[in-house]
Chimera marker file (.cmm) of the C-alpha trace (Angstrom):
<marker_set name="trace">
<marker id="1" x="0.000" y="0.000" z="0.000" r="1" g="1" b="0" radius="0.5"/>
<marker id="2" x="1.019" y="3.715" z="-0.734" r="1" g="1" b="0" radius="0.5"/>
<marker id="3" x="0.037" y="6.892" z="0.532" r="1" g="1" b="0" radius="0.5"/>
<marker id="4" x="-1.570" y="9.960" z="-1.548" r="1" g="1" b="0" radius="0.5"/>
<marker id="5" x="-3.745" y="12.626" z="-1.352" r="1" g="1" b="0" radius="0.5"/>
<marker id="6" x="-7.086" y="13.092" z="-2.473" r="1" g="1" b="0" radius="0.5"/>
<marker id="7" x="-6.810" y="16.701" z="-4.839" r="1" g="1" b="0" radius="0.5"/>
<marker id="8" x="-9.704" y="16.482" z="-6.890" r="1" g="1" b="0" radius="0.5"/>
<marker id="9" x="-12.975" y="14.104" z="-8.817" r="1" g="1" b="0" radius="0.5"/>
<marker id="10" x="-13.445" y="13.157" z="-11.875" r="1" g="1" b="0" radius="0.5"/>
<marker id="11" x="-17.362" y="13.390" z="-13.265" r="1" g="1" b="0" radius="0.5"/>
<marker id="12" x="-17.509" y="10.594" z="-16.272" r="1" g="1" b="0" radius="0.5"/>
<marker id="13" x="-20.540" y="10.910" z="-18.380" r="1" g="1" b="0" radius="0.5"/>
<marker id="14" x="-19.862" y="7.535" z="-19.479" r="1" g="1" b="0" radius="0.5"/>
<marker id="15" x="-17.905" y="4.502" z="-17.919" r="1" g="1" b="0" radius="0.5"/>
<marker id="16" x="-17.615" y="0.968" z="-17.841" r="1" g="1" b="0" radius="0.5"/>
<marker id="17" x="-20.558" y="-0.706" z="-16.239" r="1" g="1" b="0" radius="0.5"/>
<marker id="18" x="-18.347" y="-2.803" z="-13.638" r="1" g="1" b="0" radius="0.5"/>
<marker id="19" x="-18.001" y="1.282" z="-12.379" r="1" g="1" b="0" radius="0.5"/>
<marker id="20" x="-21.443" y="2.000" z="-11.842" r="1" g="1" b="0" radius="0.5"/>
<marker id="21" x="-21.923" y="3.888" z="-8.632" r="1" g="1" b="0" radius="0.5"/>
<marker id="22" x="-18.201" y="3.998" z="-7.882" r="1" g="1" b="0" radius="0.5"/>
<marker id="23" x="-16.459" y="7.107" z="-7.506" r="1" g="1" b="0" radius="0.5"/>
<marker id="24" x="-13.508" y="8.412" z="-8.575" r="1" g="1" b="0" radius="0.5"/>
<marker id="25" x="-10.687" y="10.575" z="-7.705" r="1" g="1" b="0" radius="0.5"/>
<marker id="26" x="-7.961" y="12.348" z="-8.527" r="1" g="1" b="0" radius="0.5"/>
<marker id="27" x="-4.941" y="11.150" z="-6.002" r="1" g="1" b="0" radius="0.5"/>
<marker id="28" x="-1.602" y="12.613" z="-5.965" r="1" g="1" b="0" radius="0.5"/>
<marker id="29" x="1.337" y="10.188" z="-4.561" r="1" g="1" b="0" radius="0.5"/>
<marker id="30" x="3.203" y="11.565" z="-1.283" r="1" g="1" b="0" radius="0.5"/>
<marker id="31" x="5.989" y="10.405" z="1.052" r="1" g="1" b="0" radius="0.5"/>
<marker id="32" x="5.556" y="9.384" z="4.347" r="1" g="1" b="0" radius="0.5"/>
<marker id="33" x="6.800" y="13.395" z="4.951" r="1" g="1" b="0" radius="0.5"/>
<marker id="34" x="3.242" y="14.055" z="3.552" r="1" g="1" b="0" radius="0.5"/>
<marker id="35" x="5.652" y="15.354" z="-0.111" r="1" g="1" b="0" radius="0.5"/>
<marker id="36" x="4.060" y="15.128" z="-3.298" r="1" g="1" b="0" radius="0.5"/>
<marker id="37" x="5.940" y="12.091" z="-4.869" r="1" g="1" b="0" radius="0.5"/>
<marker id="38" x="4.789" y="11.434" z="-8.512" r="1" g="1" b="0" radius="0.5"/>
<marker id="39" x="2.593" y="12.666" z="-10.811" r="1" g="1" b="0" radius="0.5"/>
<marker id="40" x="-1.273" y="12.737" z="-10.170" r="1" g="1" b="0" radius="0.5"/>
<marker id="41" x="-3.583" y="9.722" z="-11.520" r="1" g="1" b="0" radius="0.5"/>
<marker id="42" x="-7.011" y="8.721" z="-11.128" r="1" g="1" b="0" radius="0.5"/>
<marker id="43" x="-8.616" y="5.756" z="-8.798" r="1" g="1" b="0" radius="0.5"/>
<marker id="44" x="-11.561" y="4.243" z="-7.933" r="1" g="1" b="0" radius="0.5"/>
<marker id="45" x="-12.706" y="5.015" z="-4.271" r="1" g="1" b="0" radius="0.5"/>
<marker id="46" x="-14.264" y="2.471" z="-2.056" r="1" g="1" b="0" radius="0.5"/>
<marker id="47" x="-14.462" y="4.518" z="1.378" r="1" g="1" b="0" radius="0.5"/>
<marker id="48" x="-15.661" y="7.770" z="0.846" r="1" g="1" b="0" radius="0.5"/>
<marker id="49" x="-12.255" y="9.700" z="0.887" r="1" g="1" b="0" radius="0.5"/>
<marker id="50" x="-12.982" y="13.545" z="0.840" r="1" g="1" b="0" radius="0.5"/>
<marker id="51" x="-10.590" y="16.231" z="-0.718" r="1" g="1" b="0" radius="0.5"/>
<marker id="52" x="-7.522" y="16.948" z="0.882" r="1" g="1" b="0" radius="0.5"/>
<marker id="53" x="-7.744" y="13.556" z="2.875" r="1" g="1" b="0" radius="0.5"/>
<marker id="54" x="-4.521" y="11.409" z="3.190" r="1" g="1" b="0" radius="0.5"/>
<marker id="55" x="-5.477" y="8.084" z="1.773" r="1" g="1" b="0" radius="0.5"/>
<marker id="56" x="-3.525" y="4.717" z="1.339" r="1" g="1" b="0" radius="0.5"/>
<marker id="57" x="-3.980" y="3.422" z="-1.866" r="1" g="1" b="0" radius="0.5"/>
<marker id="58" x="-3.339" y="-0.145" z="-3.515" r="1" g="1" b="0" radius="0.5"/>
<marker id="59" x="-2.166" y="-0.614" z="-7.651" r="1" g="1" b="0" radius="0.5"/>
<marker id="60" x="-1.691" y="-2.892" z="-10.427" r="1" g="1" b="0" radius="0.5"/>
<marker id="61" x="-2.930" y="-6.331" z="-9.687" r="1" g="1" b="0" radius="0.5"/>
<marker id="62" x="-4.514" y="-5.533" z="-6.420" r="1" g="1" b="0" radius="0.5"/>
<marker id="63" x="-6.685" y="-2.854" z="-7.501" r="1" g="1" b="0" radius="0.5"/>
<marker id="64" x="-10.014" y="-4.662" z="-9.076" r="1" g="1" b="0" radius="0.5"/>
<marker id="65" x="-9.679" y="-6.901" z="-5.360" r="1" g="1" b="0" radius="0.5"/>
<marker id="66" x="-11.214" y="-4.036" z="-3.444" r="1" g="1" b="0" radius="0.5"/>
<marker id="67" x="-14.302" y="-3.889" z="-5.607" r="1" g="1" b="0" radius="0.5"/>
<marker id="68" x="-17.295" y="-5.624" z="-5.805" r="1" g="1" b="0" radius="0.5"/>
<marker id="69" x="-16.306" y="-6.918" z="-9.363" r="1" g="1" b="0" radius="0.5"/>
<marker id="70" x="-12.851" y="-8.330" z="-10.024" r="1" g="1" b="0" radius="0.5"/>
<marker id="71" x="-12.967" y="-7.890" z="-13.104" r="1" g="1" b="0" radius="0.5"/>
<marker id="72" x="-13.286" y="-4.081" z="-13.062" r="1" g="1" b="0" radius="0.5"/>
<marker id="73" x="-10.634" y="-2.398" z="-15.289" r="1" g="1" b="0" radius="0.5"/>
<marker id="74" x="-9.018" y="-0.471" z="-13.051" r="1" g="1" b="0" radius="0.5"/>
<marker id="75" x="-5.210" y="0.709" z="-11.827" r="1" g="1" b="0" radius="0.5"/>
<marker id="76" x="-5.877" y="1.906" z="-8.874" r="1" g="1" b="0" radius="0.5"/>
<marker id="77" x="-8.057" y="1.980" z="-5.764" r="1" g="1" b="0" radius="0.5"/>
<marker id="78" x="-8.646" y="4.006" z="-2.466" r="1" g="1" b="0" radius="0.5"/>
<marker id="79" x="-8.944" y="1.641" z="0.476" r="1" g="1" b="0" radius="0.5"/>
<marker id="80" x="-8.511" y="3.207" z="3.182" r="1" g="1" b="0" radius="0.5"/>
<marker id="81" x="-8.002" y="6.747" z="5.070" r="1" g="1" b="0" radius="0.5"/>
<marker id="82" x="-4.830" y="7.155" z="7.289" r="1" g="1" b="0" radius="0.5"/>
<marker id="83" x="-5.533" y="9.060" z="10.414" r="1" g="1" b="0" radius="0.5"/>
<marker id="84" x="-1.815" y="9.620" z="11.015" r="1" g="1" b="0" radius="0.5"/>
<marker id="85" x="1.532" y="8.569" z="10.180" r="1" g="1" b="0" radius="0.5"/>
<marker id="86" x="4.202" y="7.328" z="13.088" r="1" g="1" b="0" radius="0.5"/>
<marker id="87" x="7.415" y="7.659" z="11.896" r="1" g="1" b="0" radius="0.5"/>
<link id1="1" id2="2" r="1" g="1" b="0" radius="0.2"/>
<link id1="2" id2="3" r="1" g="1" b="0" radius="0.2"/>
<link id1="3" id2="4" r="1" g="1" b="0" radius="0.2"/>
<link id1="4" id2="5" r="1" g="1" b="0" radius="0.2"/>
<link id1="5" id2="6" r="1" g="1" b="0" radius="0.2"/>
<link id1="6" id2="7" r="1" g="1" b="0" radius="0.2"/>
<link id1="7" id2="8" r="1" g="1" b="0" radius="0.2"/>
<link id1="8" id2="9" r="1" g="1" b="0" radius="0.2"/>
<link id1="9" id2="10" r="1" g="1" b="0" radius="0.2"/>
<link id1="10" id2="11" r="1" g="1" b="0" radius="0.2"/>
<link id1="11" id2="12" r="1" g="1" b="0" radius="0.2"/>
<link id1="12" id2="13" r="1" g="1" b="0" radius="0.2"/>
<link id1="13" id2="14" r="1" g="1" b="0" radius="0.2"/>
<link id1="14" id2="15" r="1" g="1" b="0" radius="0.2"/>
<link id1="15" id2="16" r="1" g="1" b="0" radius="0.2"/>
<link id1="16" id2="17" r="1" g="1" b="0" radius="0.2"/>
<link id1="17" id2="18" r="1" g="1" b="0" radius="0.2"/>
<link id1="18" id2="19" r="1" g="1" b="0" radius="0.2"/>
<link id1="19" id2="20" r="1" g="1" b="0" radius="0.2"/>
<link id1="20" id2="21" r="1" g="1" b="0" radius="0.2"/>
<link id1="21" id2="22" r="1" g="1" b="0" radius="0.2"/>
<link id1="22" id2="23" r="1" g="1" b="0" radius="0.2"/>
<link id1="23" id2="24" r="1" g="1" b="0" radius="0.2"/>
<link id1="24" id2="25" r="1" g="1" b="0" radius="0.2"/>
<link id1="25" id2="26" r="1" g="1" b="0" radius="0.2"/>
<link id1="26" id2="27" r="1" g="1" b="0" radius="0.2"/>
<link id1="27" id2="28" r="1" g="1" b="0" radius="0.2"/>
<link id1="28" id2="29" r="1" g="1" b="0" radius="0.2"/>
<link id1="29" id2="30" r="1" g="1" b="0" radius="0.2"/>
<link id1="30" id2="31" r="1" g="1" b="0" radius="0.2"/>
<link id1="31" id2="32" r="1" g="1" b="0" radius="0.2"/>
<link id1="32" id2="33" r="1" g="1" b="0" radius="0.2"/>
<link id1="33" id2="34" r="1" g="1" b="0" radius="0.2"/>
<link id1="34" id2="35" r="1" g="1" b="0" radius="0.2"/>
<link id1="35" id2="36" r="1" g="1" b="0" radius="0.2"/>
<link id1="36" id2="37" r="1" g="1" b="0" radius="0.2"/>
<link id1="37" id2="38" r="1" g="1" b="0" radius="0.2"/>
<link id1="38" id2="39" r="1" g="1" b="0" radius="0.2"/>
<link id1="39" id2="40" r="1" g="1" b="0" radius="0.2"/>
<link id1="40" id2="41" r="1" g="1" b="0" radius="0.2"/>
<link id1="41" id2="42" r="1" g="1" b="0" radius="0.2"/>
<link id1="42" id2="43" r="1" g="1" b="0" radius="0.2"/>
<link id1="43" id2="44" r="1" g="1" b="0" radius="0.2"/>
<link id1="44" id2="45" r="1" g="1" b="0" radius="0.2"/>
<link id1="45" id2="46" r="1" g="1" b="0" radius="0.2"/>
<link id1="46" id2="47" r="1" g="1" b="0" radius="0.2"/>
<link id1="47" id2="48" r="1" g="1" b="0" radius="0.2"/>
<link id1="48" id2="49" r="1" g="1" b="0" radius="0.2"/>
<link id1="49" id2="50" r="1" g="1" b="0" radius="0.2"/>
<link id1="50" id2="51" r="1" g="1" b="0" radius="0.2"/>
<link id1="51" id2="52" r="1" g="1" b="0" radius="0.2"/>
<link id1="52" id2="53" r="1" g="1" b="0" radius="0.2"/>
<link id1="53" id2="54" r="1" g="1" b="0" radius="0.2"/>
<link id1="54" id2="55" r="1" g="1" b="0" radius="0.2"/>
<link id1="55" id2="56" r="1" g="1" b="0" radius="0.2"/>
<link id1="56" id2="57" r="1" g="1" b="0" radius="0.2"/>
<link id1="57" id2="58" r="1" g="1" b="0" radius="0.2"/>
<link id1="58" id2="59" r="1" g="1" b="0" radius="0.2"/>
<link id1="59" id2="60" r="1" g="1" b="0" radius="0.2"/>
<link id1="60" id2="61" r="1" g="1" b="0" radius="0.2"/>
<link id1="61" id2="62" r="1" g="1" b="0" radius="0.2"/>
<link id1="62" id2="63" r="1" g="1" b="0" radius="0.2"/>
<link id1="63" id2="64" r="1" g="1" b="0" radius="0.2"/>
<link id1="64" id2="65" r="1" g="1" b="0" radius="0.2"/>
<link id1="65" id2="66" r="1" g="1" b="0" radius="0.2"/>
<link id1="66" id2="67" r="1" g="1" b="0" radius="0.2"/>
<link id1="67" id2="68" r="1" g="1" b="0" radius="0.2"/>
<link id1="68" id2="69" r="1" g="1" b="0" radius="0.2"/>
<link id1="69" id2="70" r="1" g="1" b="0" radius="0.2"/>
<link id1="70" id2="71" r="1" g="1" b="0" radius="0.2"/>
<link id1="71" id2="72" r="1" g="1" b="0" radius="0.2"/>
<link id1="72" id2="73" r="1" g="1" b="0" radius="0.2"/>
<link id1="73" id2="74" r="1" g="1" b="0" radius="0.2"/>
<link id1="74" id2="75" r="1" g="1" b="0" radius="0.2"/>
<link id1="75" id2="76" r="1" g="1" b="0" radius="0.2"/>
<link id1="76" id2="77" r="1" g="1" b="0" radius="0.2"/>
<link id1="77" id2="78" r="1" g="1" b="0" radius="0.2"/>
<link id1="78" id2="79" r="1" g="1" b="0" radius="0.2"/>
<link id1="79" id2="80" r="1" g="1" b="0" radius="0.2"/>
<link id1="80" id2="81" r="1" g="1" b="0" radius="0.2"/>
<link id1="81" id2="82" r="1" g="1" b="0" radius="0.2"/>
<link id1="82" id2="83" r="1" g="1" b="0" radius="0.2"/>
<link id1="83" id2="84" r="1" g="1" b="0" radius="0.2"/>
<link id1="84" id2="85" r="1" g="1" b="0" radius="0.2"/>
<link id1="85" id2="86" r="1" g="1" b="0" radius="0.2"/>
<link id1="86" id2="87" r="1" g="1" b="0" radius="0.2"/>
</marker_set>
């Protein structure tokens, strides 16, 4: 899992029907510092992350396991909402 920032939605007229009723977001990668650490992508969101939240995020393979349909195509998904960081 990786950490980001919530910094923005994305309203799709149309999407793929394994998406229906699923948000998404625009997430920016940071660094356990909180530092934005890549460039910005989009990602499905399966607990209600707000803006400006600090999320922990999942990618690749793992992604279509957090929804309700496996075989979603997606890259990336939202599952969860850090309430801090101990470093």
């Amino acid at each position: 899992m990786r950490l980001g920032r919530v910094i923005g939605k994305v309203v799709a007229t149309r999407k793929d029907t394994s998406l229906t009723g699923i948000r998404l977001l625009v997430v920016s990668p940071v660094d356990h510092e909180q530092t934005p650490n890549g460039d910005p992508f989009v990602a499905v969101d399966v607990v209600s992350a707000g803006h400006g939240e600090l999320i922990y995020w999942v990618g690749s393979r793992e992604a279509p396991n957090a929804l309700p349909n496996k075989d979603a195509p997606v890259d990336a998904a939202i599952v969860g909402i850090a309430d801090r960081i101990n470093t």
